[in-house]
C-alpha positions in Angstrom: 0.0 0.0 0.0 0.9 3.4 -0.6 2.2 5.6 2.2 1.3 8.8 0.6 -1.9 10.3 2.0 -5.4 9.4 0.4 -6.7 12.8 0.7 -4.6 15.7 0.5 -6.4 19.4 0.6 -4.4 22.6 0.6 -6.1 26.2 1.3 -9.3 24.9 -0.5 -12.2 27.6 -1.7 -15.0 27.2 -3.2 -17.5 30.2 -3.5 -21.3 30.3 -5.0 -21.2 34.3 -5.8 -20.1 36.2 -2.6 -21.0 33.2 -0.5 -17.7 31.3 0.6 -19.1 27.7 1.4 -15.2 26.3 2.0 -12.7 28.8 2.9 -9.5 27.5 2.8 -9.6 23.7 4.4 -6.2 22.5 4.7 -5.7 18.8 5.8 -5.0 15.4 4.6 -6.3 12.0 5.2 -4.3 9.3 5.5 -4.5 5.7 4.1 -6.9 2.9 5.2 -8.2 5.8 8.0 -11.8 5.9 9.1 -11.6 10.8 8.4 -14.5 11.8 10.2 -16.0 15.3 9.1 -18.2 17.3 11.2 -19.9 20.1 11.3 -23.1 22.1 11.6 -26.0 22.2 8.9 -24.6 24.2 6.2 -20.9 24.1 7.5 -19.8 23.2 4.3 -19.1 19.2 4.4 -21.0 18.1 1.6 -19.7 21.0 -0.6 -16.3 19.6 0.0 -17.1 15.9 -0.9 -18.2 17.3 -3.6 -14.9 19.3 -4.8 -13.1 16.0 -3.5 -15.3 13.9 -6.2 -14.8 16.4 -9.2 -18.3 17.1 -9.4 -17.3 20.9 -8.7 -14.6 22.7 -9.4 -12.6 24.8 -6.4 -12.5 28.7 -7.1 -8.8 28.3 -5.7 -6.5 25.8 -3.6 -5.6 22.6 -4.4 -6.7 18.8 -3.7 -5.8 15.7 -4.8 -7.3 12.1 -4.2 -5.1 9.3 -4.2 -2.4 10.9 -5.8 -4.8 12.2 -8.3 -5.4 15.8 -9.1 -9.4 16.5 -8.9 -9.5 19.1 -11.4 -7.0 17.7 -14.0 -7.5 13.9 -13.5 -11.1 13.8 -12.9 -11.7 10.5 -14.4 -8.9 8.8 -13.6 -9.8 9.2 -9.6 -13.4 8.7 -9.9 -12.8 5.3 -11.0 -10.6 4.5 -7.8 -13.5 5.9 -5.2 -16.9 5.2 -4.2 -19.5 8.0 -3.1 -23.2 7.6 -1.1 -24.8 10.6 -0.7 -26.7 11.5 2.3 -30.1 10.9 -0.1 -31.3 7.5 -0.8 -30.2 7.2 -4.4 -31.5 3.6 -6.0 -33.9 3.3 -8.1 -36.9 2.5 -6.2 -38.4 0.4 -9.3 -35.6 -2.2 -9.1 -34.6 -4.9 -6.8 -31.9 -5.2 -4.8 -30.2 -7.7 -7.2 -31.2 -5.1 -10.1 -29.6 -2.3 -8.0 -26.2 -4.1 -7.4 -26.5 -5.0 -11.6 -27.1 -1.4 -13.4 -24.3 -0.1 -10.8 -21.6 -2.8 -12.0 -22.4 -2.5 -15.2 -22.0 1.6 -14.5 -18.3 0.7 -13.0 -17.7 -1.8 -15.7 -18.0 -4.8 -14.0 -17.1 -8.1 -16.1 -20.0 -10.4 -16.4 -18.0 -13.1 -13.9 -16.7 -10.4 -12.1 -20.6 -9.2 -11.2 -21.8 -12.7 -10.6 -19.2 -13.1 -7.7 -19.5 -8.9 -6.3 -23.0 -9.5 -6.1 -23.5 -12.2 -3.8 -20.7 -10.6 -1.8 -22.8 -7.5 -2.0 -26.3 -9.3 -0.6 -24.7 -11.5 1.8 -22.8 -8.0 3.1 -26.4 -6.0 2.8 -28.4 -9.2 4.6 -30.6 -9.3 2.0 -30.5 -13.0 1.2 -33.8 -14.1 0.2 -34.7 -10.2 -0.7 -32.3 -10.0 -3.9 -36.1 -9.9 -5.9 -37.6 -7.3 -3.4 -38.6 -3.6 -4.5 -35.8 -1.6 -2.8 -38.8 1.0 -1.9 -40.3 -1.9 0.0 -37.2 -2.4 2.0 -36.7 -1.0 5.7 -34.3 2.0 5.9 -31.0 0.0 7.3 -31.4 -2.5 4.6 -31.2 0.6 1.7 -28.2 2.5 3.4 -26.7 -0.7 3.6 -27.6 -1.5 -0.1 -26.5 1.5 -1.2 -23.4 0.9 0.8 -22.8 -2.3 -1.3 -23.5 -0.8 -4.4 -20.9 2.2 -3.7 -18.1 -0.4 -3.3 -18.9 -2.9 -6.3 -16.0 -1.7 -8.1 -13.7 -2.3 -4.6 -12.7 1.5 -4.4 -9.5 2.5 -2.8 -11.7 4.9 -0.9 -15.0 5.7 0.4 -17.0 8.8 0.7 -20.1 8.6 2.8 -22.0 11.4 3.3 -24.0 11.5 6.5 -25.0 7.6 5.6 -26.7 6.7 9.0 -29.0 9.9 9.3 -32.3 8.9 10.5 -31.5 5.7 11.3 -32.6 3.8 14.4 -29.7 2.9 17.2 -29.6 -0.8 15.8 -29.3 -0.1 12.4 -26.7 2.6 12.8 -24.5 0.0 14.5 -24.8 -2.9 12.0 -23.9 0.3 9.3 -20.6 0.9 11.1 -19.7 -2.7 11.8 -19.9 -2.8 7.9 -17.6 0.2 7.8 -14.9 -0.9 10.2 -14.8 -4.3 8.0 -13.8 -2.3 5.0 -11.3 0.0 7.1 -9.5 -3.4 8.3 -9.6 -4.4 4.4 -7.7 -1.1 3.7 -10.4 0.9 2.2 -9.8 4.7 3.1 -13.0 6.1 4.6 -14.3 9.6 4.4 -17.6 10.2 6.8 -19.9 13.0 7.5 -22.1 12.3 10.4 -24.2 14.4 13.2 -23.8 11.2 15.6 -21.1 11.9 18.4 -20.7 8.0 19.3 -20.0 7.5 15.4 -16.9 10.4 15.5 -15.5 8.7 18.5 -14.9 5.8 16.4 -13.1 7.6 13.6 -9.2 7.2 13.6 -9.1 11.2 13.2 -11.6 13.9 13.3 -12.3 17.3 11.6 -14.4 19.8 12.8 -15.9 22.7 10.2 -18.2 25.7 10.7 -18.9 28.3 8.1 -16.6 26.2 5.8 -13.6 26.7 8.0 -11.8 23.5 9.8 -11.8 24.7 13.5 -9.8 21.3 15.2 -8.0 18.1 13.9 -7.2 15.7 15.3 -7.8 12.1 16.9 -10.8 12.3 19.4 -8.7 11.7 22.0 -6.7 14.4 21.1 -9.6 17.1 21.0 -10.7 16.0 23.8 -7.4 17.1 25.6 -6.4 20.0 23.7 -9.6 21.8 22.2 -12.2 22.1 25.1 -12.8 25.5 26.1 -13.3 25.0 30.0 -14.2 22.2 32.0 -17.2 20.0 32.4 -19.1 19.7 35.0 -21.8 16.8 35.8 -25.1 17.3 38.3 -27.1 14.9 39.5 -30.0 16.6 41.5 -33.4 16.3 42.5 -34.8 18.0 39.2 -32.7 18.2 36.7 -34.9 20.0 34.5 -35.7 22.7 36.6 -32.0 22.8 37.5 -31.2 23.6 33.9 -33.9 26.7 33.4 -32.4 28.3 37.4 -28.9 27.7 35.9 -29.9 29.1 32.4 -31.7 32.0 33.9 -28.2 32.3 36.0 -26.4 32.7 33.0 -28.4 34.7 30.8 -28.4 37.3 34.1 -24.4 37.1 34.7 -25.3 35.5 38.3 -22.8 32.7 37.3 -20.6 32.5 34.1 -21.0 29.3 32.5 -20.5 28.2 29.4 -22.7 26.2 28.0 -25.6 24.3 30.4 -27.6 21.0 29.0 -29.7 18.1 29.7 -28.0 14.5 30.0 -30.4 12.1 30.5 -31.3 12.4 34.2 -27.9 14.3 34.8 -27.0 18.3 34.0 -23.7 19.0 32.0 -22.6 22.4 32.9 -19.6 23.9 31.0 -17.4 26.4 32.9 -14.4 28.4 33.0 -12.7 26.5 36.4 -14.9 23.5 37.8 -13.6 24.0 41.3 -14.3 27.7 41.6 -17.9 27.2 40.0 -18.7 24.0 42.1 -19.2 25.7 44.9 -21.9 28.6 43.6 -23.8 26.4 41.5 -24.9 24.2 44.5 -25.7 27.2 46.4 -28.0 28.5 43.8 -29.6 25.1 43.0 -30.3 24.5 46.9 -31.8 27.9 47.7 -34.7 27.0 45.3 -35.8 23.9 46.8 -33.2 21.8 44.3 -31.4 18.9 46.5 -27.9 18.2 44.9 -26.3 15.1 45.0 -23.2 15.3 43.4 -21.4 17.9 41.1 -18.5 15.8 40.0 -15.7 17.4 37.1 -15.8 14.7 34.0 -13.6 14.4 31.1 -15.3 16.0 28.4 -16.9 14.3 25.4 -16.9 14.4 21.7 -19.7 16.3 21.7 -19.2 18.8 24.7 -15.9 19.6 22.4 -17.4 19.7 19.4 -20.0 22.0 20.8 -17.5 24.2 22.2 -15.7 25.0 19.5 -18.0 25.6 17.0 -19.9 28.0 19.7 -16.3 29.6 20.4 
């Protein structure tokens, strides 16, 4: 296997008018690497799959994709990758079996070739015994991982998958990324966009973008350490969601300075500046309304405490 980078991007833009949608990304991705990109609604992700994939062209930087330059050797790389975009894009008037045929025959498949891919493919999706089935009339995990199957016919060197699990149930969303892992320990590079925290945590490296700038790189464990703006800390209490509208009221009044204040489950997350200075006044406030406090314990921050931080920041 190569050692040079699958991805390599350098001071990428791509504009629409006077909107900048990626204003100058610099990173690179490197080889048999689960990349995860995240980033708010509109942040820019799927524009820069996009310029990745040749489909648009960058108003300046440079990028290339397995050694392959995306605007000069457009064809050249798109024959090396797969792509599934975050819309379900299979026809809904063939089978499964049809599916995983027009696409082969798309990437040029040999007829022996897509005898033996396609009964990798359904065995893969777990569609034995549904290879004659509409693909409309098939659940939601059993299209993404369909069209999963049908984005890797051709074995691509690497994989872009564009928020692939969105809207999918816990279990479904699981099966998805044991499918994904399989192919990183094959070698396949993979590129992921994804709103789901617990799916970033799994990625070998992370990027997060807002307003088409990359604000942190790095592995999650990494972020975690070096890119959370203050600490976290966790309340268990009486009632935790009238603790979060006294502490919200507190910090839209300047009472306390916090950062950022949420619901966990039965348990409060409360961002500050120092834990151990904050500790102190946040039990005080929550007991003089009637709040009893159990604990208010400092916790390592997670994924998505940093991830919110720093797009908030």
């Amino acid at each position: 296997m190569s050692t040079e980078p699958a991805i390599v991007v350098e001071n990428l833009v791509k504009c629409f008018g006077n909107f900048t949608a990626v204003d100058h990304l610099s990173f690179s991705v490197s080889r048999g690497e689960i990349f995860g990109f995240l980033g708010p609604n509109g942040a820019g992700k799927t524009t820069t799959i996009r310029v990745l994939l040749g489909l648009l062209r960058p108003t300046s930087g440079k990028a290339t994709v397995l050694g392959y330059d995306v605007t000069k050797e457009t064809k050249a790389m798109q024959a090396c990758v797969g792509y599934m975009s975050q819309l379900f894009t299979l026809y809904p008037d063939l089978t499964a079996a049809e599916s995983i045929n027009f696409y082969g025959q798309v990437y040029g498949l040999t007829a022996k070739e897509l005898v033996r891919r396609e009964a990798e493919i359904i065995a893969m999706a777990g569609l034995s015994g549904r290879e004659n089935e509409l693909t409309s009339h098939l659940s939601g995990g059993w299209k993404q991982r369909l069209a999963l199957g049908c984005a890797i016919l051709h074995k691509p060197e690497l994989v872009f998958l564009d928020e692939p699990t969105a809207g999918e149930d816990p279990v479904s969303r699981r099966e998805f990324w044991e499918l994904i892992y399989g192919l990183a320990m094959q070698g396949t590079t993979i590129f992921v966009t994804t709103h789901y925290m617990d799916e970033a945590e799994h990625c070998q490296q992370v990027g997060f973008v807002s307003q088409g700038r990359l604000m942190a790189l790095g592995t999650p464990s990494e972020l975690k350490a070096r890119q959370m703006r203050g600490q976290v800390l966790e309340i268990a209490c009486s009632d935790a969601a009238g603790a979060v509208r006294i502490l919200h009221r507190a910090q839209q009044e300047g009472v306390l300075v916090l950062d950022e204040v949420a619901l966990y489950g039965a348990q409060v997350h409360v961002v500050v500046p120092e834990a151990e200075e904050a500790r102190p006044a946040i039990a005080s406030l929550l007991s003089d309304v009637g709040i009893v406090v159990q604990s208010i314990d400092w916790i390592a921050p997670s994924l998505e405490d940093v991830f919110i931080s720093n797009i908030r920041g």
